[in-house]
C-alpha positions as CSV (number, residue, x, y, z in Angstrom):
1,X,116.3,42.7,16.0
2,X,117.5,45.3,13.5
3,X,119.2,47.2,16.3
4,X,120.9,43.7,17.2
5,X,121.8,43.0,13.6
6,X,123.3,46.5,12.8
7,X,125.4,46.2,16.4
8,X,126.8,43.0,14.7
9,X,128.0,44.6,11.9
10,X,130.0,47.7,13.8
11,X,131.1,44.8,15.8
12,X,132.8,42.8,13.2
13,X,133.9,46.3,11.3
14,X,135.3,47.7,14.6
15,X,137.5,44.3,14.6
16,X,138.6,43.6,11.3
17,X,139.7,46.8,11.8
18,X,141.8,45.8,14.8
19,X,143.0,42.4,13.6
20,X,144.4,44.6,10.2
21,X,146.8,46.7,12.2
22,X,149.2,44.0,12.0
23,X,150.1,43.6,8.0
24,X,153.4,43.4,7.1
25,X,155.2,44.1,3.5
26,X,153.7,45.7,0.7
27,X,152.4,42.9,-0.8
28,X,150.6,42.1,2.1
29,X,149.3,45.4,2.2
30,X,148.2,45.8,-0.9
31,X,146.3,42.6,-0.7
32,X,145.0,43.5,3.1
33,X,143.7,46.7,1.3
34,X,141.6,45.3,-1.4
35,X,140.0,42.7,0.6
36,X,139.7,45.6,3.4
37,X,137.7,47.5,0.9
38,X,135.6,44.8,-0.1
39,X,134.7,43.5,4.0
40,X,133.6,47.2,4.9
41,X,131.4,47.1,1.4
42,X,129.7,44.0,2.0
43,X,129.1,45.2,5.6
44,X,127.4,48.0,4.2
45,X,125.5,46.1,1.8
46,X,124.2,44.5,4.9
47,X,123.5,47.5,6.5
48,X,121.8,49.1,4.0
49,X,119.2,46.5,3.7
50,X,118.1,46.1,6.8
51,X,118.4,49.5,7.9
52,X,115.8,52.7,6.9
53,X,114.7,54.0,4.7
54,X,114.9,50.6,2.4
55,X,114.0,48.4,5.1
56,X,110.8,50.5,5.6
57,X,110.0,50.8,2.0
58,X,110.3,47.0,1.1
59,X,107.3,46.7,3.1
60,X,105.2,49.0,0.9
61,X,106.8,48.2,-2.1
62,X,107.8,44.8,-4.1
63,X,110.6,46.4,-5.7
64,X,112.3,48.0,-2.7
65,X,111.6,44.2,-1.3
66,X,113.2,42.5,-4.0
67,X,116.3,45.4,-4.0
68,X,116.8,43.9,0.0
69,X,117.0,40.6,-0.9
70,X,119.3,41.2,-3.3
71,X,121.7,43.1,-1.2
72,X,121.5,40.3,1.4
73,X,122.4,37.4,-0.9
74,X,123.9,38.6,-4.0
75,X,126.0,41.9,-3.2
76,X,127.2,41.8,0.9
77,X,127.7,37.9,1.4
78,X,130.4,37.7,-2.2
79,X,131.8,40.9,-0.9
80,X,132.5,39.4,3.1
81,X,133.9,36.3,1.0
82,X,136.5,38.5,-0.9
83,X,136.9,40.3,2.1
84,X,138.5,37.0,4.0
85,X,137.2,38.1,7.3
86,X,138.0,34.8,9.5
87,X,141.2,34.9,10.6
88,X,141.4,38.5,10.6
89,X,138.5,39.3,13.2
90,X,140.0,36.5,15.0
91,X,143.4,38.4,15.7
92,X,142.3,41.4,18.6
93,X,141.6,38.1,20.7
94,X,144.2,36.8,23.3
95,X,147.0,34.3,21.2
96,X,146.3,31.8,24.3
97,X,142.6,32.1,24.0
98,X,142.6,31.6,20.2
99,X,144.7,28.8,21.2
100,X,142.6,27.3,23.0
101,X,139.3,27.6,20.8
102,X,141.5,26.3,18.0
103,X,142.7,23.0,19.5
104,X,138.6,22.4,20.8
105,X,137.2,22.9,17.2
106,X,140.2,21.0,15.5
107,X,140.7,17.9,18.3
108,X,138.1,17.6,20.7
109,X,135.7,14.7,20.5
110,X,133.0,17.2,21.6
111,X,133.4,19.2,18.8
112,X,133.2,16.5,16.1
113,X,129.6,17.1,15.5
114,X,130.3,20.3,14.4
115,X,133.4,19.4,12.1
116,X,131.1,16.6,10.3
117,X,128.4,19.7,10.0
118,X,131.3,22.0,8.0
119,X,132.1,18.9,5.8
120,X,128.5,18.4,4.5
121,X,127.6,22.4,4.3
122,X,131.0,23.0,2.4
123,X,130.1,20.5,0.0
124,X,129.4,22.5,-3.1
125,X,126.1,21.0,-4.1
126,X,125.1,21.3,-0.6
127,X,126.3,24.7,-0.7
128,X,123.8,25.4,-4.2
129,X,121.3,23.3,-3.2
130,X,120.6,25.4,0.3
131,X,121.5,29.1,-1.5
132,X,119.0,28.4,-4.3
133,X,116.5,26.6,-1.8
134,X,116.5,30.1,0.3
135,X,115.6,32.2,-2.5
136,X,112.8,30.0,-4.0
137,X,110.5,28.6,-1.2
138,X,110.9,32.5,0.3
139,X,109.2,33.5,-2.7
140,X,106.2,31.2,-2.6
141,X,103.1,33.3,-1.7
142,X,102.3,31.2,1.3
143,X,105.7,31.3,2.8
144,X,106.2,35.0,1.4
145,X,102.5,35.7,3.0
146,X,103.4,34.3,6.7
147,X,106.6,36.4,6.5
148,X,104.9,39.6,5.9
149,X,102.4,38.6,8.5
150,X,105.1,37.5,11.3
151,X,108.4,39.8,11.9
152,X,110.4,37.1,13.8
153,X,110.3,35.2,10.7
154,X,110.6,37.3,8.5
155,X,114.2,38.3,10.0
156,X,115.2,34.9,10.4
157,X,114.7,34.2,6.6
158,X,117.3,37.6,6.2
159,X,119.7,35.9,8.8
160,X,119.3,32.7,6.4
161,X,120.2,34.8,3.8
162,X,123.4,35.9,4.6
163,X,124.4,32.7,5.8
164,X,123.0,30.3,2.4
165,X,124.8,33.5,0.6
166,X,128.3,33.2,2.5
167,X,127.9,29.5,2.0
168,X,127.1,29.3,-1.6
169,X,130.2,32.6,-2.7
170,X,132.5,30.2,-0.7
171,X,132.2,27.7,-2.7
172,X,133.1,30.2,-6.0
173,X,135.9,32.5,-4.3
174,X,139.3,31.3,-1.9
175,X,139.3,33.3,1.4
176,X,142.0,32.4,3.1
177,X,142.3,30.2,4.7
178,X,139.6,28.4,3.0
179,X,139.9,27.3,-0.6
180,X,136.8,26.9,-3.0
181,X,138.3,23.9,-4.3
182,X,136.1,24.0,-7.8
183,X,137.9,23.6,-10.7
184,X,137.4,25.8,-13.4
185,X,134.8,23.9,-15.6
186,X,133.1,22.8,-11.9
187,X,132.9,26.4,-11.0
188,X,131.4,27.7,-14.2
189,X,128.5,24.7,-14.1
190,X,128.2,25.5,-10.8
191,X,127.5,29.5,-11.1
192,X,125.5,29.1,-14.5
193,X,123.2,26.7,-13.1
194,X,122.7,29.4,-10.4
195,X,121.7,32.0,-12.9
196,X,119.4,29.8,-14.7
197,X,117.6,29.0,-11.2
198,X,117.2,32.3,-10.0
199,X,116.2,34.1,-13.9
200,X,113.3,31.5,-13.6
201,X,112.6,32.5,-10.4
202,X,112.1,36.0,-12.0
203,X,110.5,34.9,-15.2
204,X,107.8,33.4,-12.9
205,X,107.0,36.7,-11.0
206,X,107.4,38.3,-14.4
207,X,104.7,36.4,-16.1
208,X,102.0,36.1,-13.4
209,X,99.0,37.9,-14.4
210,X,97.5,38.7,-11.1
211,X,99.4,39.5,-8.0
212,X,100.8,36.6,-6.3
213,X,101.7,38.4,-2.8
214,X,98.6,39.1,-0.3
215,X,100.3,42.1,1.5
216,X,101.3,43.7,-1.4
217,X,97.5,43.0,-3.1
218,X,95.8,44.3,-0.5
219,X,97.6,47.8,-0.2
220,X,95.7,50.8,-0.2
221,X,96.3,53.7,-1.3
222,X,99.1,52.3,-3.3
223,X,102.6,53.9,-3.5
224,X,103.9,55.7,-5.9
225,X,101.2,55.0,-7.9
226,X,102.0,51.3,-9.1
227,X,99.1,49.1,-9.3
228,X,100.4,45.9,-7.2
229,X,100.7,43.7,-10.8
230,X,103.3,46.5,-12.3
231,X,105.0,46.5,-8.6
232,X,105.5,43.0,-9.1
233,X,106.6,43.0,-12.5
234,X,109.1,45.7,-11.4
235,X,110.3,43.5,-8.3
236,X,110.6,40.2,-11.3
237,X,113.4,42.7,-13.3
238,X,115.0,44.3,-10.0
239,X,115.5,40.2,-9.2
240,X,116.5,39.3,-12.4
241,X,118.9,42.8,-13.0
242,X,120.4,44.9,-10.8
243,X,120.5,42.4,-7.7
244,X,121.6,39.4,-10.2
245,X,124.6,41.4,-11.5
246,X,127.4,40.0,-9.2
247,X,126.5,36.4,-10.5
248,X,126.6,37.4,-14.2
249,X,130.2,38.8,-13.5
250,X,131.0,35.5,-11.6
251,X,129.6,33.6,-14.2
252,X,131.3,36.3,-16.9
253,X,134.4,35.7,-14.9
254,X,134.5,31.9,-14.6
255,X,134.4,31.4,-18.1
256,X,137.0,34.0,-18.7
257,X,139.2,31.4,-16.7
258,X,137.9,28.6,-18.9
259,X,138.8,30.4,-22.3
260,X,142.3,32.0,-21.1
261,X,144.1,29.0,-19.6
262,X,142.8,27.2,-23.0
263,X,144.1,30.1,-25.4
264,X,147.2,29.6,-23.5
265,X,147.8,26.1,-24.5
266,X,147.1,26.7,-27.7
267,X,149.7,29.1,-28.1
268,X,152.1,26.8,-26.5
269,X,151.6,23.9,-28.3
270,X,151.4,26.1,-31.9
271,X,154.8,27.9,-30.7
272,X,156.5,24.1,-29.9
């Protein structure tokens, strides 16, 4: 499965790279650039969790654990958004086969099912509901435990992951062609609530006084010589800080666009 999953991602670097060739204008490079850069980093995000050595070391260690989760919802899936992959990866195809594909998903009766789909998931409490959903019933022991326990599922939750995490930076970031559609005071609830859901998530793990996860109880001889309660506190602050930073900076930067626009006004009106 991790041979699959790391296929997938040369797949879809090999053709953004392709469907890139064709910028035109400076402007349009520029701009192709910076989302460039910000694709290949998220797809290597992506690849670094899933790939040795972390991949092997998350199931020793809490901390590694918690490091891979955050790289597969809060650092590669923003990244991908900024990185406005869809059309691009699109381009290497045939123009009469994208043609084609276009008019099914758009017109067909057949392929209504899947257009009424995309209006629910894109709805931005949907969209929340699912990304925070993910992270917390992942983290109850039981489910936590049967993951350890059963590799299938355990890469299923990852695939989930990515896709809740695509889903939920959609919602915050336009990537053309898709707009988030939030207003600014929408946005800013919509990313602090976030925040506040996924520090309690952490203060939990935090407090516990006893380890909560069975695999990582039962360990012996113990790595790096962490008792499994002070791996577990460490895992709490890796979730809480570093793998939290990209939605402090969105929440940082949504209320930047709150308090400019406002200042702005301000200005205007002492000015007239």
């Amino acid at each position: 499965m991790t041979e699959l999953a790391l296929t997938g991602i040369v797949v879809a670097a090999v053709l953004y790279a392709l469907g890139s060739r064709d910028a035109r204008g400076g402007r349009a490079q520029r701009e192709g650039s910076r989302r460039a850069t910000a694709f290949y980093c998220g797809l290597a995000a992506l690849g670094l969790a899933i790939a040795p050595p972390l991949d092997n070391l998350a199931d020793r260690l809490f901390w590694a654990h918690m490091v891979q989760h955050g790289l597969l919802q809060m650092i590669g899936p923003p990244l991908i958004v900024l990185g406005a992959p869809w059309l691009v990866i699109w381009r290497p195809f045939s123009l009469g086969g994208r043609r084609r594909v276009s008019r099914w998903v758009v017109q067909s009766r057949g392929a209504s099912p899947l257009r009424a789909g995309a209006r629910v998931l894109t709805s931005p409490a949907v969209a929340w509901a699912l990304f925070l959903g993910a992270i917390w019933v992942s983290h109850l022991p039981a489910v936590f435990d049967y993951a350890a326990a059963h590799p299938a599922f355990h890469e299923t939750e990852h695939v989930v992951f990515v896709a809740t995490g695509l889903l939920f930076w959609s919602r915050v970031f336009d990537s053309p062609p898709f707009h988030a559609r939030l207003t600014h005071l929408r946005r800013f609830a919509y990313l602090l609530s976030a925040g506040i859901a996924e520090t309690a998530l952490s203060v939990v793990i935090l407090s516990a006084h006893e380890p909560l996860y069975e695999p990582y109880r039962k360990l012996l001889p113990r790595p790096e010589h962490l008792t499994a309660l002070a791996d577990q506190q460490l895992g709490g602050l890796m979730m809480m800080e570093p793998s939290s930073l990209p939605l402090l900076l969105a929440i940082l930067w949504s209320l930047g666009t709150l308090v400019v626009p406002a200042a702005r006004r301000r200005r205007a009106q002492a000015a007239a």
